[in-house]
Phi, psi and omega in degrees: 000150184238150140311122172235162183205104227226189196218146152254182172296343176273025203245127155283079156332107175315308165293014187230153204287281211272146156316148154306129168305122185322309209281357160249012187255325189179095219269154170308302184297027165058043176244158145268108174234143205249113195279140167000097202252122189259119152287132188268165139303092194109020169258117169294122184343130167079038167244166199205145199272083224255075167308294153178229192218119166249150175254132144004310189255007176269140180266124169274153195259074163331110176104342169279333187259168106259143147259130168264180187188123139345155167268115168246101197306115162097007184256089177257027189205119189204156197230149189220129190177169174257133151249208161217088174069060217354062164250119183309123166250350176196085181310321178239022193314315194273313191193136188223117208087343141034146115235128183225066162291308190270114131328122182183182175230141204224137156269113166322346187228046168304334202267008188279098194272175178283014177252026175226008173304124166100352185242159192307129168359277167311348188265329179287320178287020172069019158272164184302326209216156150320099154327321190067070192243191158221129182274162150241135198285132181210128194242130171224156187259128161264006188227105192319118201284151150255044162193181195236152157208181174240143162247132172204195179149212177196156186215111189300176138207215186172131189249111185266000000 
């Protein structure tokens, strides 16, 4: 089993020369959509899924987004959170423990409880101010997979 670190299409790929196309990185209604991404059979604690990109000043819109998702056998554990040029800055901030053993659709920003709806990127990671950064959006598995499936969905936001 290996580590991966893998882009769906709303993902900018460091290697790769063109940009993601606007209408799935980031649509006028602040959506992200996010095409079919495969979790593998033999992808390892700690790989991780690259969704796509929020800036530092977007309210994520809780309760509004889904990932549909494959039965990905044994992976009861799963985390939704930001990196920054792929250094972890909030490993579960969105979703935390995630199981998606069972084909089903899970909300990405589940851990966005109602005394934090609304408020900005920085402010849920607790800084004093805007950074003015851009994050990437990351589902990383805690539990090593034994079967193959897809994550895909849409992921709201919204820009003040």
């Amino acid at each position: 089993m290996a580590v991966v670190t893998k882009y769906a299409a709303s993902a900018n790929d460091p290697s790769a020369s063109a940009l993601p196309p606007a209408v799935l990185a980031e649509a006028r209604d602040r959506t992200i959509h996010v095409p079919a991404v495969a979790i593998t059979s033999g992808d390892s604690i700690g790989s991780k899924y690259v969704l796509g990109r929020i800036g530092s000043g977007d309210v994520p819109r809780a309760g509004s987004a889904s990932l549909k998702h494959g039965a990905v056998t044994s992976v009861n554990s799963a985390d939704i959170g930001l990196y920054k040029d792929g250094t972890v800055v909030n490993a579960n901030l969105f979703a935390a423990a995630l199981d998606i053993s069972s084909a089903g659709t899970k909300d990405p920003f589940a851990a966005i409880v109602v005394g934090t709806v609304g408020k900005r990127i920085w402010e849920l990671l607790g800084l004093a101010n805007d950074p003015g950064k851009i994050y990437d959006i990351v589902l990383t598995i805690n539990v090593a997979a034994t079967a193959t499936a897809s994550v895909g969905g849409h992921i709201n936001y919204s820009k003040k």
